[in-house]
BAFISE-623082 format. One record per residue (C-alpha): residue in one letter; x, y, z. Coordinates in nm, 2 decimals, padded with zeros to 4 digits. Layout:
<rs>
{"A", {X, Y, Z}},
...
</rs>
This chain:
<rs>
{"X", {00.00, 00.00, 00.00}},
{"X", {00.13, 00.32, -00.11}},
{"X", {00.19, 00.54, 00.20}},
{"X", {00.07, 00.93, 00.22}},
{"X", {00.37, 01.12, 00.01}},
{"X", {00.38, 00.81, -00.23}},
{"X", {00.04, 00.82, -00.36}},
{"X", {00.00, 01.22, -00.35}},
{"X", {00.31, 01.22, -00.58}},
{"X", {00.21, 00.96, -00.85}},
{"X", {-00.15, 01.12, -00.83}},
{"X", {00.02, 01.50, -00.87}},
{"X", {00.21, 01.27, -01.22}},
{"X", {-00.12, 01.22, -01.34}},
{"X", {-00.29, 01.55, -01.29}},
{"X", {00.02, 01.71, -01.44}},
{"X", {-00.07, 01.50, -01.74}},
{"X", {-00.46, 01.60, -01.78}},
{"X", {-00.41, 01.97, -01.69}},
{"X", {-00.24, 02.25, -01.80}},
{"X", {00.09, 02.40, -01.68}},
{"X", {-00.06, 02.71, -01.54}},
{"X", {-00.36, 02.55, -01.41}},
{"X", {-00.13, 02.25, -01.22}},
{"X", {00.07, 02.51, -01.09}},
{"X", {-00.21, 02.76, -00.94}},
{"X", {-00.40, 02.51, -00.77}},
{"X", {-00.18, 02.22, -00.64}},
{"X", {00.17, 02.35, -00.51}},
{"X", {00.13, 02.38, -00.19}},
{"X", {-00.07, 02.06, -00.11}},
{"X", {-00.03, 01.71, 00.03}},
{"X", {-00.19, 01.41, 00.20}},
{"X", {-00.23, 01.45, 00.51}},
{"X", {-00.41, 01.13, 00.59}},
{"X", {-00.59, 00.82, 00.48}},
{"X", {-00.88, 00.68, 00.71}},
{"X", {-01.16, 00.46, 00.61}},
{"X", {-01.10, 00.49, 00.25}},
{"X", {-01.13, 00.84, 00.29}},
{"X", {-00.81, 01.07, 00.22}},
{"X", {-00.77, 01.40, 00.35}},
{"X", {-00.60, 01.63, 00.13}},
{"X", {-00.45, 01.98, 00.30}},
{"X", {-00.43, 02.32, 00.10}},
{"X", {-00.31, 02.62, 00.17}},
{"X", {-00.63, 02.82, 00.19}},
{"X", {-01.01, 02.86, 00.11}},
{"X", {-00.98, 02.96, -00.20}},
{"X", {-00.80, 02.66, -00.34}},
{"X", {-01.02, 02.44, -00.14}},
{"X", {-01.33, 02.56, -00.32}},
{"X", {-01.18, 02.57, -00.66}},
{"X", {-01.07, 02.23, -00.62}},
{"X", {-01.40, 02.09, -00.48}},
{"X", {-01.58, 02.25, -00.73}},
{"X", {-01.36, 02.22, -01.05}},
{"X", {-01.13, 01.96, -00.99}},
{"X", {-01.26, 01.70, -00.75}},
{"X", {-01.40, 01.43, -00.96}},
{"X", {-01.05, 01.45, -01.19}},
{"X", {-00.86, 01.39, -00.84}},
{"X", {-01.06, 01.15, -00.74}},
{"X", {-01.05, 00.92, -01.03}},
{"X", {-00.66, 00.95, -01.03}},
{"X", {-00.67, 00.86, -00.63}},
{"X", {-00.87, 00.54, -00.73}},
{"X", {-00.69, 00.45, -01.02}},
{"X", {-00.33, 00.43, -00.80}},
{"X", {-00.52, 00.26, -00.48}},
{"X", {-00.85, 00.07, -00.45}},
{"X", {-00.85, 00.12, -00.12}},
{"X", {-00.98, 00.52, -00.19}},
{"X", {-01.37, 00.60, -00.20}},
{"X", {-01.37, 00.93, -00.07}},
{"X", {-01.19, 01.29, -00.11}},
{"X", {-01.19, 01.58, 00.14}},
{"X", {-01.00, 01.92, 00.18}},
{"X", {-00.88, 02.08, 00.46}},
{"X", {-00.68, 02.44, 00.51}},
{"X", {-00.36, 02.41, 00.68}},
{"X", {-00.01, 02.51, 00.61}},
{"X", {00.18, 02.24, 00.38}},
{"X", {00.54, 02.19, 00.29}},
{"X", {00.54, 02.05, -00.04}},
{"X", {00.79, 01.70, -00.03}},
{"X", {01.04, 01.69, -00.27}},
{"X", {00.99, 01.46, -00.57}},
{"X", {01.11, 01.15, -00.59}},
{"X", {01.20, 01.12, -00.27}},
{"X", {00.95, 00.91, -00.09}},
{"X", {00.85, 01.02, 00.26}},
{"X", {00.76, 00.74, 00.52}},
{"X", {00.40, 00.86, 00.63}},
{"X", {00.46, 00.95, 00.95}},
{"X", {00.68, 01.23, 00.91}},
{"X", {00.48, 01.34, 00.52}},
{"X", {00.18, 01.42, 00.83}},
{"X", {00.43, 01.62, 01.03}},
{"X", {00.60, 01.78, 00.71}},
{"X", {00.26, 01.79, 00.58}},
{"X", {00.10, 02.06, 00.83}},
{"X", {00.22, 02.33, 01.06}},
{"X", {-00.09, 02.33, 01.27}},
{"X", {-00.09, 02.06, 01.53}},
{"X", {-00.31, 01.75, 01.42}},
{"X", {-00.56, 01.74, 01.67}},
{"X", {-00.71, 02.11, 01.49}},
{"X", {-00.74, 01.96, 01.19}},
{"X", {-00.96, 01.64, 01.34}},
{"X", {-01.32, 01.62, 01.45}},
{"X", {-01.29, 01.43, 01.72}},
{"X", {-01.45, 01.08, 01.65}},
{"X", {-01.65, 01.00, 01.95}},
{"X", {-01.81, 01.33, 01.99}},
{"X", {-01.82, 01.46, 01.63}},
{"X", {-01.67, 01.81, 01.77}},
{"X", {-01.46, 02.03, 01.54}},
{"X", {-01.22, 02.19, 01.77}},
{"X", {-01.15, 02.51, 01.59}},
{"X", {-01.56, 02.58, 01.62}},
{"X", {-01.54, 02.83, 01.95}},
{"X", {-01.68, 03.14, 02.05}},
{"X", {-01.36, 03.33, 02.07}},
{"X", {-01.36, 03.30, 01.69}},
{"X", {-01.72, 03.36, 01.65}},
{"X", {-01.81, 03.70, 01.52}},
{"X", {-02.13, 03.88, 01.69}},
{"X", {-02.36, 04.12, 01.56}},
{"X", {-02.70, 04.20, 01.51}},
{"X", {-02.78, 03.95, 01.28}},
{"X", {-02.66, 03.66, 01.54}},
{"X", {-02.70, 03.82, 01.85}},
{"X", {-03.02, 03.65, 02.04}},
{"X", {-02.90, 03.31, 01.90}},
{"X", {-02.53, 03.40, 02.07}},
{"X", {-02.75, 03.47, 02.36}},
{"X", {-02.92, 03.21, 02.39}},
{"X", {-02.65, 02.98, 02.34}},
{"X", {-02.50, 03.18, 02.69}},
{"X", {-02.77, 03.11, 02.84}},
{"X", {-02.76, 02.77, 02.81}},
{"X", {-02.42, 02.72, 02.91}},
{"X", {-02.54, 02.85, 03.29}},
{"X", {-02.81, 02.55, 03.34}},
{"X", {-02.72, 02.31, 03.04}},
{"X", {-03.09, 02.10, 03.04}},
{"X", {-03.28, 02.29, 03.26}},
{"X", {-03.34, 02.61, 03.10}},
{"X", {-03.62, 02.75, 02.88}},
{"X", {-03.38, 02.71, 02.60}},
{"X", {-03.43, 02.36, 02.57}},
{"X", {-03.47, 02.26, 02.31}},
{"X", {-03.29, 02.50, 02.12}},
{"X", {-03.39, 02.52, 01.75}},
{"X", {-03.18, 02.78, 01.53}},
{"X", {-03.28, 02.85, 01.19}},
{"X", {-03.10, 03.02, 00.88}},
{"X", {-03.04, 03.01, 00.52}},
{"X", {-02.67, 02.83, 00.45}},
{"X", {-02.32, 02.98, 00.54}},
{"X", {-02.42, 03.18, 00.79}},
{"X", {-02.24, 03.04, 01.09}},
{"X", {-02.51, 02.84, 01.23}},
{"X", {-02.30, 02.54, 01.26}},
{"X", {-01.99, 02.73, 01.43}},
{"X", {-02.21, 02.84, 01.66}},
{"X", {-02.40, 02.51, 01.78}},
{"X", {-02.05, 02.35, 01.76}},
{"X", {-01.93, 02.57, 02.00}},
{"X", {-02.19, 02.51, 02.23}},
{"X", {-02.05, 02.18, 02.24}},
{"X", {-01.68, 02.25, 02.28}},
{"X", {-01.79, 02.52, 02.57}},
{"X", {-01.98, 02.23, 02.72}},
{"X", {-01.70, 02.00, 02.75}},
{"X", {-01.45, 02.28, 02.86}},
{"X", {-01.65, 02.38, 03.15}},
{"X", {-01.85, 02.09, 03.23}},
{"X", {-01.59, 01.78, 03.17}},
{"X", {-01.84, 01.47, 03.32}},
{"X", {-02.09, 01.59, 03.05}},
{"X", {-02.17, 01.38, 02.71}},
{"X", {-02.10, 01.61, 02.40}},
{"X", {-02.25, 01.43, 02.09}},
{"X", {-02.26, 01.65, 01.76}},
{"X", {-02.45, 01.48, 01.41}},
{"X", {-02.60, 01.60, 01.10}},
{"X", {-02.98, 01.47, 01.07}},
{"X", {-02.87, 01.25, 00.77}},
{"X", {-02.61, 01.07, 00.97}},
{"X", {-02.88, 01.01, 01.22}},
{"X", {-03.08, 00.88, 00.95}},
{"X", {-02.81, 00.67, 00.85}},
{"X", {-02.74, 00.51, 01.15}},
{"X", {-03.08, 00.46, 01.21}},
{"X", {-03.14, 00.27, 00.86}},
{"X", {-02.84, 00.06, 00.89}},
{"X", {-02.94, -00.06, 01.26}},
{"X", {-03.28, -00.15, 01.18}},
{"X", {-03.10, -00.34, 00.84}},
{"X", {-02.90, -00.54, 01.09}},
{"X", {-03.17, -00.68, 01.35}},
{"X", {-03.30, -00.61, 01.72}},
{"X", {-02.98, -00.63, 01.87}},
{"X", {-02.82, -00.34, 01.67}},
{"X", {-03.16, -00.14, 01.68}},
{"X", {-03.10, -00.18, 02.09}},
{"X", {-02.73, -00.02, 02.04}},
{"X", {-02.84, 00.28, 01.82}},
{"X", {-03.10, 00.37, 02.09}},
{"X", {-02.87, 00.32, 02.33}},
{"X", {-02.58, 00.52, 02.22}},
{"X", {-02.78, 00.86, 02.17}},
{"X", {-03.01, 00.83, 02.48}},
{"X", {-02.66, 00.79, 02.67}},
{"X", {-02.53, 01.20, 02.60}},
{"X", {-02.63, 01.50, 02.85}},
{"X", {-02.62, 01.73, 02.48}},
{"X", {-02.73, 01.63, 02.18}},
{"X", {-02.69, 01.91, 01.90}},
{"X", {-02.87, 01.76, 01.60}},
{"X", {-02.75, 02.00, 01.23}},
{"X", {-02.96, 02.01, 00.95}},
{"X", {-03.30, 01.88, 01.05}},
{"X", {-03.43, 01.96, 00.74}},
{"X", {-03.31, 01.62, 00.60}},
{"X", {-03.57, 01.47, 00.75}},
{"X", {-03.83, 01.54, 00.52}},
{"X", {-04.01, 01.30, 00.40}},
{"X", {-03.82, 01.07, 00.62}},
{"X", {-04.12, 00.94, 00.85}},
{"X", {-03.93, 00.65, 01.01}},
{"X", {-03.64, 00.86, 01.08}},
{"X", {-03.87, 01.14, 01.26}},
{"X", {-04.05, 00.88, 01.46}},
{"X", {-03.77, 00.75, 01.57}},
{"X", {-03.62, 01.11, 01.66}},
{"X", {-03.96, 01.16, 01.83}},
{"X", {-03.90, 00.90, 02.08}},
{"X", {-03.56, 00.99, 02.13}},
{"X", {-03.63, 01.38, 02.23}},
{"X", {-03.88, 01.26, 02.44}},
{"X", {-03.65, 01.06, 02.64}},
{"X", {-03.35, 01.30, 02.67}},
{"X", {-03.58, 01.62, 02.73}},
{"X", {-03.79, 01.41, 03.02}},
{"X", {-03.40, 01.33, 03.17}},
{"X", {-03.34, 01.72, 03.17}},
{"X", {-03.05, 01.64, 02.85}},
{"X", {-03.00, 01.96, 02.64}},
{"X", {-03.10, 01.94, 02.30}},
{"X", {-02.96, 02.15, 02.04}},
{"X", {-03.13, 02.24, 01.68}},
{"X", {-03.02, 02.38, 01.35}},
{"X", {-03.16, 02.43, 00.99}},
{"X", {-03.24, 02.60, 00.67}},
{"X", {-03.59, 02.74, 00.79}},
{"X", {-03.82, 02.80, 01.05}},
{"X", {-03.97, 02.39, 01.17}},
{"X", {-04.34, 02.54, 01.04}},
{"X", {-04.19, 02.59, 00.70}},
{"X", {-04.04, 02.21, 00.69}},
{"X", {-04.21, 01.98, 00.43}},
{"X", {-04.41, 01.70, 00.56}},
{"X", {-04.24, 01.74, 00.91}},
{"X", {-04.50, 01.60, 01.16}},
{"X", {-04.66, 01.85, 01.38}},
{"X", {-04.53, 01.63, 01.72}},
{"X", {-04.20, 01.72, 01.62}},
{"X", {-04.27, 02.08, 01.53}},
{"X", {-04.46, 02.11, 01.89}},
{"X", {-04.16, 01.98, 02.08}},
{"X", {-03.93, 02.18, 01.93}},
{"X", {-04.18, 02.46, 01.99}},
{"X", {-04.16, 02.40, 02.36}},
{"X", {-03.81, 02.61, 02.42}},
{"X", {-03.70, 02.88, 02.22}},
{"X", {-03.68, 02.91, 01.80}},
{"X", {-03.47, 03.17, 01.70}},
{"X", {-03.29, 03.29, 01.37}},
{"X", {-02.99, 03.40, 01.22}},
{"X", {-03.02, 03.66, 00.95}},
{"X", {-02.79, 03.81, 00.67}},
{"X", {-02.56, 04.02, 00.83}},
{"X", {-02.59, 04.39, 00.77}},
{"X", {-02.28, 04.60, 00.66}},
{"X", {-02.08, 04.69, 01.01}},
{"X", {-02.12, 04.32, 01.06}},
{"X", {-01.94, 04.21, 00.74}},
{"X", {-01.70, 04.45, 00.81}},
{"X", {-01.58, 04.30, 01.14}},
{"X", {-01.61, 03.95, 01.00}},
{"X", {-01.36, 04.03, 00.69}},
{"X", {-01.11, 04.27, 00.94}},
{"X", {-01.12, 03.91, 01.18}},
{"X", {-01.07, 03.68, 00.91}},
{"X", {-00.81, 03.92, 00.72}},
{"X", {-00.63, 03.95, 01.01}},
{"X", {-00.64, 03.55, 01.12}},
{"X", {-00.47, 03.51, 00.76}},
{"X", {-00.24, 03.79, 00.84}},
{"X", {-00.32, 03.97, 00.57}},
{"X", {-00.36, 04.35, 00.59}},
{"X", {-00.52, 04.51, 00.31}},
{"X", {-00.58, 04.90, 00.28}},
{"X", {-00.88, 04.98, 00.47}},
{"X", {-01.12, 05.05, 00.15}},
{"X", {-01.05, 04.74, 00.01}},
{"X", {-01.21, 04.58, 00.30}},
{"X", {-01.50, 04.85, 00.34}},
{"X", {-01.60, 04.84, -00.04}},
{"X", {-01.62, 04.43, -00.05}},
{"X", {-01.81, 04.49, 00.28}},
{"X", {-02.03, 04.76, 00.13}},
{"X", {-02.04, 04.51, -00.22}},
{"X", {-02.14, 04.20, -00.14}},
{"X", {-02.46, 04.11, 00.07}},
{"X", {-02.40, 03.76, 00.08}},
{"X", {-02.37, 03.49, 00.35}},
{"X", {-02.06, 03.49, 00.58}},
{"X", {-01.92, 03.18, 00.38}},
{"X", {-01.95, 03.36, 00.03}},
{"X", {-01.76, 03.71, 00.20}},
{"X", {-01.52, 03.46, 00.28}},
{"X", {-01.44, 03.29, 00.02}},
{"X", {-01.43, 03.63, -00.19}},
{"X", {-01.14, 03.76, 00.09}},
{"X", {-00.98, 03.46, 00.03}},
{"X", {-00.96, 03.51, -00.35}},
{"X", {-00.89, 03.82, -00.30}},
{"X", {-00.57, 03.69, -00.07}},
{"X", {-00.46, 03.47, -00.33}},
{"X", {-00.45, 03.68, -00.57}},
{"X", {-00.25, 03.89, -00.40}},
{"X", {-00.07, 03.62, -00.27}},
{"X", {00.02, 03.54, -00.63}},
{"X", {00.11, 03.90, -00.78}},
{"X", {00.36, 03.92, -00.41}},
{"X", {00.16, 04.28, -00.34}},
{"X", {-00.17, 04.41, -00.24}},
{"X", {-00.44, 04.44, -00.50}},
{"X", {-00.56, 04.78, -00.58}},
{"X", {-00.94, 04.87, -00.56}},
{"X", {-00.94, 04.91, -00.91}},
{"X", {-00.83, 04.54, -00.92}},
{"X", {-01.07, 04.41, -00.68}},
{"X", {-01.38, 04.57, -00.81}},
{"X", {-01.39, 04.30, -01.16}},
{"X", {-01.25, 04.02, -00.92}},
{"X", {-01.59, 04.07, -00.66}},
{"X", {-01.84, 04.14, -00.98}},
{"X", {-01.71, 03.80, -01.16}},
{"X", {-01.72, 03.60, -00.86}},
{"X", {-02.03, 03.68, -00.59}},
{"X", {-02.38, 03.54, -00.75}},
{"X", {-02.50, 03.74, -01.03}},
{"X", {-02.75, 03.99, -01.00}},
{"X", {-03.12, 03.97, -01.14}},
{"X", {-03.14, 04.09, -01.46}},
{"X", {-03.37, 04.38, -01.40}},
{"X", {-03.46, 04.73, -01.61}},
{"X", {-03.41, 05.04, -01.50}},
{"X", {-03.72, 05.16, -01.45}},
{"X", {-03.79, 04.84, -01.23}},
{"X", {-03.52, 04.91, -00.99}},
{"X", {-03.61, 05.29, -00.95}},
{"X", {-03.98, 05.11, -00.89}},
{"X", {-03.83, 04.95, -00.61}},
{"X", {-03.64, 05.25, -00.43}},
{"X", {-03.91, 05.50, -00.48}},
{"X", {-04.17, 05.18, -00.31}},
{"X", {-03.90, 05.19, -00.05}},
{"X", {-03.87, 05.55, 00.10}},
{"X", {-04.30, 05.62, 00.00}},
{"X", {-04.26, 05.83, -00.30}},
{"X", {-04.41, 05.86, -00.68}},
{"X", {-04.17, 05.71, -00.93}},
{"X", {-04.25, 05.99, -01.18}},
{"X", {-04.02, 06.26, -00.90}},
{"X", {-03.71, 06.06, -00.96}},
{"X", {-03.72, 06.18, -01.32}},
{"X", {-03.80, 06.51, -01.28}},
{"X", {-03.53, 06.81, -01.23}},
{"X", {-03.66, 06.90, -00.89}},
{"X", {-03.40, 06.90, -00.60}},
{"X", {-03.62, 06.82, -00.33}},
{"X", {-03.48, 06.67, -00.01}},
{"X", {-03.70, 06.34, -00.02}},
{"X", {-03.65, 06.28, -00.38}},
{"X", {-03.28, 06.38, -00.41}},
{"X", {-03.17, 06.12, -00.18}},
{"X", {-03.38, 05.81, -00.33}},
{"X", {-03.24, 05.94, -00.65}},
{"X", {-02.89, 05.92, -00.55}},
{"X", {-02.95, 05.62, -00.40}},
{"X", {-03.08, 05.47, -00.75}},
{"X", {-02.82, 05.61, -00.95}},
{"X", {-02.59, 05.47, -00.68}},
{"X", {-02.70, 05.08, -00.69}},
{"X", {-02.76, 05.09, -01.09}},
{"X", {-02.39, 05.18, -01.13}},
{"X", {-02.25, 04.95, -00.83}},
{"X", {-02.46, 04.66, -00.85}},
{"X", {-02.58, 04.66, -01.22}},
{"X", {-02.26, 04.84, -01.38}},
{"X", {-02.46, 05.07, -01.62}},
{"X", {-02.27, 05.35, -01.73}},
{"X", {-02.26, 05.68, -01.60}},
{"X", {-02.41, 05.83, -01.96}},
{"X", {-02.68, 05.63, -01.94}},
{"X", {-02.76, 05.68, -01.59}},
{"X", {-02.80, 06.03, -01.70}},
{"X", {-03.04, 05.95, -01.97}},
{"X", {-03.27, 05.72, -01.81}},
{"X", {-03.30, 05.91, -01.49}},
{"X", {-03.43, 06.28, -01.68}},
{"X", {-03.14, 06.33, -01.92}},
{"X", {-02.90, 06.45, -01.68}},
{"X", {-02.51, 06.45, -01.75}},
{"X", {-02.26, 06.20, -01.67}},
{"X", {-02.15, 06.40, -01.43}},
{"X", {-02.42, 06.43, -01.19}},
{"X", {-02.43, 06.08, -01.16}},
{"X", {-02.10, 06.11, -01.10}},
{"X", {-02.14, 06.32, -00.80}},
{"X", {-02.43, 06.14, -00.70}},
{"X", {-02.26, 05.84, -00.63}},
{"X", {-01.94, 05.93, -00.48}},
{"X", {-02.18, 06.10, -00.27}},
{"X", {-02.40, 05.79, -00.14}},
{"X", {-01.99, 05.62, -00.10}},
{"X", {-01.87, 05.84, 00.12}},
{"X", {-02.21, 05.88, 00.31}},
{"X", {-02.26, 05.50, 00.39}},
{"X", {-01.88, 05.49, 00.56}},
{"X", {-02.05, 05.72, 00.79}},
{"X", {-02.38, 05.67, 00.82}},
{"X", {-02.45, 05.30, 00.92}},
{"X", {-02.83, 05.33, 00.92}},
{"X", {-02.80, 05.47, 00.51}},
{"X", {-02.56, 05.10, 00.50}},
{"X", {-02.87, 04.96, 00.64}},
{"X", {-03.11, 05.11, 00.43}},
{"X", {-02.92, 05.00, 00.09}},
{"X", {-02.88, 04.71, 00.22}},
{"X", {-03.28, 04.63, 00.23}},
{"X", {-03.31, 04.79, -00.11}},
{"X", {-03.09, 04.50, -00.21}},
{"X", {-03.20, 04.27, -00.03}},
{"X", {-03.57, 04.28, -00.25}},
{"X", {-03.40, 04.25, -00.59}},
</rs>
């Protein structure tokens, strides 16, 4: 069997082969095998960025190669970390390709097998703001009285990459800091349902362990409950369980995609019990919140941009936490690559190629939905008058058709009452420099976006 550095380096032959120089170059120097457990190998990369664009352009080319050199492979993951690259031809034994293979200590890079726990999820990493902030709460509150508290169960809701499972996560990992003789268990509902299949596949004995195993833990955070859908078995089964642990004062932990009402075919038991402690959400975050996520992940990667780069892909992008991160970290590399610090001028292509693309709307629908927002005829916006609550929606709409929908300054101009190039011009350096100052204007654009 081919150890770690062995088979990285015949599969890195093979790639070489099948790709091109500049593409091989990019997005696999830097990168190892870190380990191989369970047929599944573990791959480190030197950031977030490389990670995605492997995953999503160059897994299923990887994978084949793995398989084709060892039939013992049936998975692929990605993980950051820093990686030496080994010399070729020069065969490392495995043991020290791991140690060569990442400067962070081992353990960070494991989730922890018996309690399913990712170590690097805390809460002194954990960004607050208002979009998060009664979930953090609640999550304090539980750490006081962990089963006995109105919080129980708690059931957090979001849509994806906002932070929901770094929070619930550190729950657990705050748990078994300060309460050491508790049971942490962490899952994902479709590993539950998993589990549960393949025990009632192997017979009464196996079913016995299963229910055994998760009545046994004082917390139980359960991700993803909207997998169970559809899964009536699975819920039943789940039913029985919460009933058990809540009755024996266990906390129970919640997360998913939407509000429990707004699950398909969930069964209305379930939604009552997890009606019976507290249902809260976790929302986009609003500008000053982006901005102190991207300054605390900017400065985790020790990179120190000027401060308008950060503040315009703050002010830019109204996405979830995980797509402002993976922008900064495209960002990184890039600069990474060119050995300097991008300019704003540089950035501003970079964020409009790579966050999701706008709707494809008219300009007369998108003044529609500015003059809806701040109460005023649409017809005002077009006329020359310089009233103070027309000339701000006006800026405003001039403002997002150039930033968000890159129409041109002349044409601006023309729609909105055949100004010139210059007033638009003015108008939107005008609503720039405002929001830096103004969080509750941030705010306000922000909803304007947030209905296109």
């Amino acid at each position: 069997m081919l150890n770690n550095a062995q088979l990285w380096e015949k599969t890195l032959f093979e790639l070489e082969r099948e790709l091109s120089r500049a593409n091989f170059s990019t997005w696999f120097k830097n990168t190892a095998i870190l380990k191989q457990d369970e047929g599944t190998v573990l791959v480190g990369v030197p950031n977030e960025f490389v990670k995605d664009w492997l995953q999503n352009k160059f897994h299923k080319t990887i994978l084949r190669s793995l398989r084709s050199l060892s039939e013992n492979v049936r998975g692929l993951e990605y993980t950051v970390c820093k990686v030496e690259e080994p010399k070729k031809s020069a065969p490392i034994p495995e043991q020290s390709a791991m140690a060569q293979g990442s400067a962070l200590p081992l353990e960070n890079l494991y989730i922890n097998k018996e309690d399913g726990l990712n170590p690097r999820y805390t809460f002194s990493n954990f960004i607050i703001g208002s979009f998060n902030e009664l979930a953090y709460a609640a999550s304090q509150a539980i750490l006081k009285k962990v089963g006995t508290n109105v919080y129980n169960p708690l059931f957090i809701y979001g849509n994806t990459g906002l932070g929901k499972t770094h929070l619930i996560q550190a729950i657990g990992n705050e748990v078994k800091k300060h309460y050491p003789n508790k049971r942490v268990f962490y899952t994902t509902s479709e590993k539950f349902c998993v589990d549960y299949v393949n025990s009632l596949s192997q017979g009464s004995k196996a079913m016995a362990n299963f229910k055994e195993k998760y009545r046994k833990y004082d917390l139980l955070i359960m991700d993803d409950i909207q997998f169970l859908s559809n899964k009536e078995k699975t819920q039943e089964e789940l039913f029985h369980l919460f009933n058990e642990l809540y009755h024996n004062n266990k906390q129970i932990i919640f997360s998913s995609d939407k509000h429990p009402n707004y699950i398909p075919t969930l069964e209305d038991r379930l939604k009552s019990r997890f009606s019976a402690g507290m249902i809260v959400d976790v929302q986009e975050p609003e500008y000053e919140s982006r901005l102190s996520i991207l300054r605390a992940k900017a400065e985790l990667q020790k990179f120190f941009p000027p401060a308008e780069i950060i503040e315009y892909l703050a002010s830019s992008v109204q996405g979830n936490i995980r797509e402002l991160e993976g922008l900064l970290n495209g960002i990184i590399c890039q600069s990474e690559l060119k050995n300097r610090n991008l300019t704003l001028s540089e950035i501003k292509p970079f964020i409009k190629n790579t966050s999701k693309p706008k709707k494809l709307l008219s300009v007369k629908e998108i003044v529609k939905v500015v003059c809806d927002f701040y109460n005023i005829e649409e017809a005002f916006v077009y006329e020359k008058t310089r009233r103070k609550e027309v000339l701000k929606p006006r800026q405003i709409a001039m403002f997002l058709l150039r930033e968000d929908f890159n129409i041109s300054y002349p044409t601006i101009g023309q729609k909105l009452g055949g100004r010139d190039h210059t007033t638009v011009m003015h108008s939107c350096e005008k609503i720039k420099t405002d929001i830096r100052n103004d969080l509750s204007l941030m705010q306000e654009i922000d909803q304007i976006r947030a209905i296109f």
